[in-house]
C-alpha positions as CSV (number, residue, x, y, z in Angstrom):
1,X,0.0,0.0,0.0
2,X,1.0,3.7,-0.3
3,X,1.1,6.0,2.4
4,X,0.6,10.1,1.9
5,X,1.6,12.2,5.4
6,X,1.2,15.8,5.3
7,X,3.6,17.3,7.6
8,X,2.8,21.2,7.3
9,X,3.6,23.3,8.4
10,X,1.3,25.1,10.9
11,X,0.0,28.7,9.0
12,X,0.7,27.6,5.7
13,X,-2.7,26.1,4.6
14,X,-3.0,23.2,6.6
15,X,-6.3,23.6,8.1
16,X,-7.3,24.4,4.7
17,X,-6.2,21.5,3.1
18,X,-7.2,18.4,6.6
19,X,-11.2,20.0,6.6
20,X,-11.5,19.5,3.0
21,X,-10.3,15.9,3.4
22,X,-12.1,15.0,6.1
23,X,-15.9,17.0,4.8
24,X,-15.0,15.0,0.9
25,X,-14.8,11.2,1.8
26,X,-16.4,10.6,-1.7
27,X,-14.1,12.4,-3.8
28,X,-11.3,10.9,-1.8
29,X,-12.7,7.4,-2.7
30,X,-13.7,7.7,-6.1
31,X,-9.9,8.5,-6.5
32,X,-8.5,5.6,-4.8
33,X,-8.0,7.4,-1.2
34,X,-9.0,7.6,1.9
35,X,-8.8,10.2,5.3
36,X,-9.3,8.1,8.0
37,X,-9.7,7.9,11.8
38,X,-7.0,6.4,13.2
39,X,-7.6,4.0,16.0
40,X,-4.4,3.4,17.5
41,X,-3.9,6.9,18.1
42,X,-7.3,9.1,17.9
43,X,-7.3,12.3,16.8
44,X,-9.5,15.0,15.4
45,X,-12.2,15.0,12.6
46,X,-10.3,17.7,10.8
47,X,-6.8,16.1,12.2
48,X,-6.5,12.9,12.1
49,X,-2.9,12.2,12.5
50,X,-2.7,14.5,15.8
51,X,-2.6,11.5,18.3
52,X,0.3,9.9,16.1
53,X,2.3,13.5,16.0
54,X,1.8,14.5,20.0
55,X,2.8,10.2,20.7
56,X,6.0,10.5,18.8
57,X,6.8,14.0,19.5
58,X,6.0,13.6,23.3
59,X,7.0,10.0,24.3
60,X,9.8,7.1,23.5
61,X,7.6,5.1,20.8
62,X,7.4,1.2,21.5
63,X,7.5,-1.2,18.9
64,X,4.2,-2.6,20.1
65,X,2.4,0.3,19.3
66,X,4.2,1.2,15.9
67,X,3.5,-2.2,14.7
68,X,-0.4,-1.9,15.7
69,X,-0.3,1.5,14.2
70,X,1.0,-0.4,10.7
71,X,-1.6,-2.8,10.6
72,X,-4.1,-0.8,11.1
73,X,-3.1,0.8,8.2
74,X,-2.1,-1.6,5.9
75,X,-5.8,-3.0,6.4
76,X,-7.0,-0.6,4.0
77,X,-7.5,-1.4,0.3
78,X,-7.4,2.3,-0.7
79,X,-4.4,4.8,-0.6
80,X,-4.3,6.1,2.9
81,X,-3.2,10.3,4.2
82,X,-2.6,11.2,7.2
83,X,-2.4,15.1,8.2
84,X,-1.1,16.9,10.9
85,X,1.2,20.3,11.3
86,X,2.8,19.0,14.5
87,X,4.3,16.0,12.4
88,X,6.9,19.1,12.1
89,X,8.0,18.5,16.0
90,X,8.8,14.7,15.7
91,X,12.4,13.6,16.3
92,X,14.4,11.8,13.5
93,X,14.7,9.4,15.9
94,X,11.3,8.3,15.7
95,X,10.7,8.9,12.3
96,X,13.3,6.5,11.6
97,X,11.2,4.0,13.8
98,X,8.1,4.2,12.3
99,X,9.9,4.8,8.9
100,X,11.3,1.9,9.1
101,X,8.1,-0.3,10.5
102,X,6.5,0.7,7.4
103,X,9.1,-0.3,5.0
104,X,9.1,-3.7,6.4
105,X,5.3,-4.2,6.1
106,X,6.1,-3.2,2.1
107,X,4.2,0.2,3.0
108,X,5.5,3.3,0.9
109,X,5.4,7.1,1.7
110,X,5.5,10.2,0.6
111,X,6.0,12.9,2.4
112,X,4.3,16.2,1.6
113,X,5.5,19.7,3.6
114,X,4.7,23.8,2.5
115,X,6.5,26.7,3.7
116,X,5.8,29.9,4.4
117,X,8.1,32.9,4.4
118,X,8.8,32.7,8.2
119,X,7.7,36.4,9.1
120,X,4.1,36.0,7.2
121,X,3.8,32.7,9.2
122,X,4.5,34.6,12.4
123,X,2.2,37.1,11.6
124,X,-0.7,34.5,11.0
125,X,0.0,32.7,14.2
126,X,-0.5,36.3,15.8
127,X,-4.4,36.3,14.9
128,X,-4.4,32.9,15.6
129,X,-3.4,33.6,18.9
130,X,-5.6,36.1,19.6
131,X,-8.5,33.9,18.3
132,X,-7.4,31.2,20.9
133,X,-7.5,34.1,23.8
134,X,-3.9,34.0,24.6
135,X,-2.5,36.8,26.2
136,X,-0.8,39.4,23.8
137,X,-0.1,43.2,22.8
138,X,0.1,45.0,19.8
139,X,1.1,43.5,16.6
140,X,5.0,44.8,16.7
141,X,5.1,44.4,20.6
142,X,4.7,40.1,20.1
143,X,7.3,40.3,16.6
144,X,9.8,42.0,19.5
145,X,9.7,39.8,22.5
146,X,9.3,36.3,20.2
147,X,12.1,34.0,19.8
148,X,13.0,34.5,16.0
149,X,15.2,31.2,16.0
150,X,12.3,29.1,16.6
151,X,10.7,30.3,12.8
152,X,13.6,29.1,11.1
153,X,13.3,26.3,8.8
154,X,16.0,24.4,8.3
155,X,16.1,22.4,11.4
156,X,12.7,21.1,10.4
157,X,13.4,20.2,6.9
158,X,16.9,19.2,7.4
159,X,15.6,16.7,10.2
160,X,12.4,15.5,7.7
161,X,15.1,15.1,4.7
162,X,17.5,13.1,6.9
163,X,14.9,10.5,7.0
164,X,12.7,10.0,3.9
165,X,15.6,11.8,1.8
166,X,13.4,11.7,-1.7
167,X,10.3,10.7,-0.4
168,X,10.2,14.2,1.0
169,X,8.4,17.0,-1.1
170,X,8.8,20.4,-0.1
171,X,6.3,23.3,-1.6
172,X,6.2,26.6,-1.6
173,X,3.2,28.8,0.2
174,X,3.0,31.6,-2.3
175,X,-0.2,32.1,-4.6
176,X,1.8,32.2,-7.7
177,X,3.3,28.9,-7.0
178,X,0.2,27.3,-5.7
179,X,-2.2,25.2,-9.0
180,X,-5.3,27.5,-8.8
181,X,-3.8,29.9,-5.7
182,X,-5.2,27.6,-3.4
183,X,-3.7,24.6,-1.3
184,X,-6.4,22.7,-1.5
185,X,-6.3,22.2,-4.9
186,X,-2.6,22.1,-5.3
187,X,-2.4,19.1,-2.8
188,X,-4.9,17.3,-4.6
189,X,-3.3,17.6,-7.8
190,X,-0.2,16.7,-5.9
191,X,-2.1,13.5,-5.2
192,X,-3.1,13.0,-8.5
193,X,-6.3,14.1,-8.0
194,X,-7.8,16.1,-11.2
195,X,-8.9,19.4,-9.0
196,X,-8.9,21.4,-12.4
197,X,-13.1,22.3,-11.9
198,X,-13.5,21.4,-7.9
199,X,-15.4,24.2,-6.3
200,X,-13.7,25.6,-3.3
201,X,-15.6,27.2,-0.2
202,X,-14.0,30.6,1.7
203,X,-10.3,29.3,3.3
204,X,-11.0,28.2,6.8
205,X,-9.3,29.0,10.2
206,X,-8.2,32.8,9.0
207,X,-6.8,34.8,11.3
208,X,-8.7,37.6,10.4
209,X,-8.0,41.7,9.2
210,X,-6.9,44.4,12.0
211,X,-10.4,45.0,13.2
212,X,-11.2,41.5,13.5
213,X,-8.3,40.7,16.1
214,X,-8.9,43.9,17.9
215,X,-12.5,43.2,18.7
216,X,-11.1,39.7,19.8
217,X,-8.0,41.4,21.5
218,X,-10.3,43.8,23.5
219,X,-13.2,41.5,24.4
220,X,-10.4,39.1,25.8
221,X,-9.0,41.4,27.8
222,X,-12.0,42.3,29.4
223,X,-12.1,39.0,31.7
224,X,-15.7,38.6,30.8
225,X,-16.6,34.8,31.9
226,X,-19.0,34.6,29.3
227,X,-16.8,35.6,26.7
228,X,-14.9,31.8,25.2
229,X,-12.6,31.2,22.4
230,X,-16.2,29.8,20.3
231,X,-17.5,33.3,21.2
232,X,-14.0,34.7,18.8
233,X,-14.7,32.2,15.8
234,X,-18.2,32.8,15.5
235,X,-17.0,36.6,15.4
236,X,-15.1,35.8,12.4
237,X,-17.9,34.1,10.8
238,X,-20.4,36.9,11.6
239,X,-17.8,39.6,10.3
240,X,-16.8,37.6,7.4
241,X,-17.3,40.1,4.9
242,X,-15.9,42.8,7.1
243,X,-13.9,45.4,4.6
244,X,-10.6,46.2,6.8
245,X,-6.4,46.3,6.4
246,X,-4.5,43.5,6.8
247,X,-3.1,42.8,10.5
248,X,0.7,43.0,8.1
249,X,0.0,46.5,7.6
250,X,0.5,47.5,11.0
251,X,4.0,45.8,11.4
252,X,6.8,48.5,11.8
253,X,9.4,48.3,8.8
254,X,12.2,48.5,10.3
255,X,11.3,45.7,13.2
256,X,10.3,43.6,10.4
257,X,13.8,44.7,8.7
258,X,15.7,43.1,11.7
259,X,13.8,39.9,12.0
260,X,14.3,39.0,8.0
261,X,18.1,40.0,8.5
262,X,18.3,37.4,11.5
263,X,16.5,34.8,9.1
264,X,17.7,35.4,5.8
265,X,20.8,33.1,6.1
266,X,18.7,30.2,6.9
267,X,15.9,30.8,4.0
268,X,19.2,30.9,1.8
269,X,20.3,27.8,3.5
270,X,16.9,26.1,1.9
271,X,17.0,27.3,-1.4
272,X,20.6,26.1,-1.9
273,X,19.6,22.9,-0.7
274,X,15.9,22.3,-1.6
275,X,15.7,24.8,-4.5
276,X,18.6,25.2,-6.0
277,X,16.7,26.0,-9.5
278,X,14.8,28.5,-8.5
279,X,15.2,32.0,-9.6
280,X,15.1,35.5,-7.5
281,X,14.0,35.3,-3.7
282,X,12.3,32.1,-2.2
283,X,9.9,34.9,-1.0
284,X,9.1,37.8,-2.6
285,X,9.8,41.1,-0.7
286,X,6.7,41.8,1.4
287,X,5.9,45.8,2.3
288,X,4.9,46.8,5.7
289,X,3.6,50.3,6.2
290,X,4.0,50.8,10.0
291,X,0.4,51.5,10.8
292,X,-0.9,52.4,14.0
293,X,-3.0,49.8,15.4
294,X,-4.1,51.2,18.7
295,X,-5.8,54.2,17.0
296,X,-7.6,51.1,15.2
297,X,-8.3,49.8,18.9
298,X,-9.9,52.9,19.7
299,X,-12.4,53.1,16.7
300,X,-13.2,49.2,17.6
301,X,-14.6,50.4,21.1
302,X,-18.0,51.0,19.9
303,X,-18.2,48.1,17.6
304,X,-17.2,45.7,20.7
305,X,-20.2,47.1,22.5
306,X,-22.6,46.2,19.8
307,X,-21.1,43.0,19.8
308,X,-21.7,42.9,23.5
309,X,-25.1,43.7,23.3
310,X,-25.4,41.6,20.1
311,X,-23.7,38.2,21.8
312,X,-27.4,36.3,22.5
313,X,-28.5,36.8,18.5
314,X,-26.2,37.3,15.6
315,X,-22.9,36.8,17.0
């Protein structure tokens, strides 16, 4: 049998691509695949190789339950993916375990993995953050105080490549690279999945414009019991069509300046070694105006009171 694993990463369409797996069973098996739940190591609807990624990220994996893992898988007829962005945190160590485990059972892989330039990712898994309530400041006040050396990327694909060597695939995250500008139709063809006239619904698990996160940002930081993470995401889902700046346009220039200057050597690092045909930057220049996002905090006041008054109907 043959074995697809999408690895990531996190903030570079994943989400996108596992829900429309998991909601398109049929089109999966009227091309010879199939997204399933994985016993041995349960994990979400829209995720289902989380239990495998947090087992071998997180503990010393036994034979026992690799093995189990295998035959669970090798009881299905059709091609079999697995998705999860924290595949990204496993050791080689235990990669080479369960790498090996599947090439004994005659089981072959292919490993599929798209990056992101490192700051846009970071910037992503700001609104993500304040979607999931955690506590933060401004825009340029969590670029300053994160640790820039844990976006890099070569330890990850350096570590994947060690392993499954060519049966590793690395893409790149960029609309002009991506078949259609979308993931999810670029991983099916990828597949071998014709994806040419597939409809494709609004991207899910955005991390929303500047208004968006600071009606989140303030209504978190108001301490209001009431107020949950599912109380954010139907926020974003009410305000979906809400007309507002990207949360980029607020980064300062020159901040953003030193963080690409501490990562440039290691996205260099990657396109010598992953693609070494590729012409001009692995990512284009992106431009960041410097906006000021507390004055945006300000005007959002009012519209978190509506939203307030709002929460037991609409949103």
């Amino acid at each position: 049998m043959h074995l697809h694993l999408h690895a990531g990463q996190g903030r570079a369409g994943s989400s996108a691509i596992t829900h429309y797996l998991s909601e398109n069973a049929v089109l999966l098996k009227e091309n010879g695949f199939v997204y399933p739940e994985i016993r041995e190591f349960p994990g979400h609807r829209y995720n289902n190789g989380l239990g495998i990624a947090n087992y071998l990220y997180r503990h010393t994996p036994q034979h026992s339950r690799i093995e189990a893992l295998v035959r669970e898988l090798t009881d299905y007829k059709d091609t079999v993916i697995i998705c999860s962005e924290n595949f990204a945190r496993v050791p080689a160590s235990a990669w080479s375990l369960l790498r090996e485990a599947l090439r004994n059972s005659g089981v072959t892989i292919k490993v599929h993995f798209y990056i992101r330039e490192p700051l846009e990712r970071l910037i992503s898994a700001y609104g993500q953050r304040v979607k999931r309530q955690r506590p933060v400041g401004t825009i340029n006040e969590f670029l300053e105080k994160f640790d820039h050396q844990r976006m890099m990327l070569w330890p990850v694909l350096s570590r994947l490549e060690s392993v499954f060597n060519k049966d590793l695939a690395i893409y790149l995250y960029r609309r002009d690279r991506l078949y259609r500008s979308d993931v999810r139709a670029d991983f099916l063809t990828r597949l071998g999945i014709n994806s040419s006239t597939l409809e494709f619904s609004d991207p899910v698990n955005a991390s929303g414009n500047v208004v968006q996160i600071e009606a989140m940002r303030l209504l978190n930081g108001m301490g209001l019991e009431n107020w949950t993470r599912k109380d954010n995401r139907r926020l974003l889902r009410a305000t979906s069509g809400l007309k507002a700046n990207p949360i980029s346009d607020y980064v300062d220039p020159k901040l953003a300046a030193k963080i690409q200057d501490v990562l440039k050597d290691d996205i260099a690092r990657v396109k010598e070694a992953f693609f070494p045909d590729s012409e001009g930057p692995l990512f284009p220049p992106a431009e960041y105006k410097g906006l000021n996002q507390d004055e945006v905090s300000k005007k959002c006041i009012a519209y978190v009171l509506k939203i307030l008054l709002s929460k037991n109907s609409s949103v």
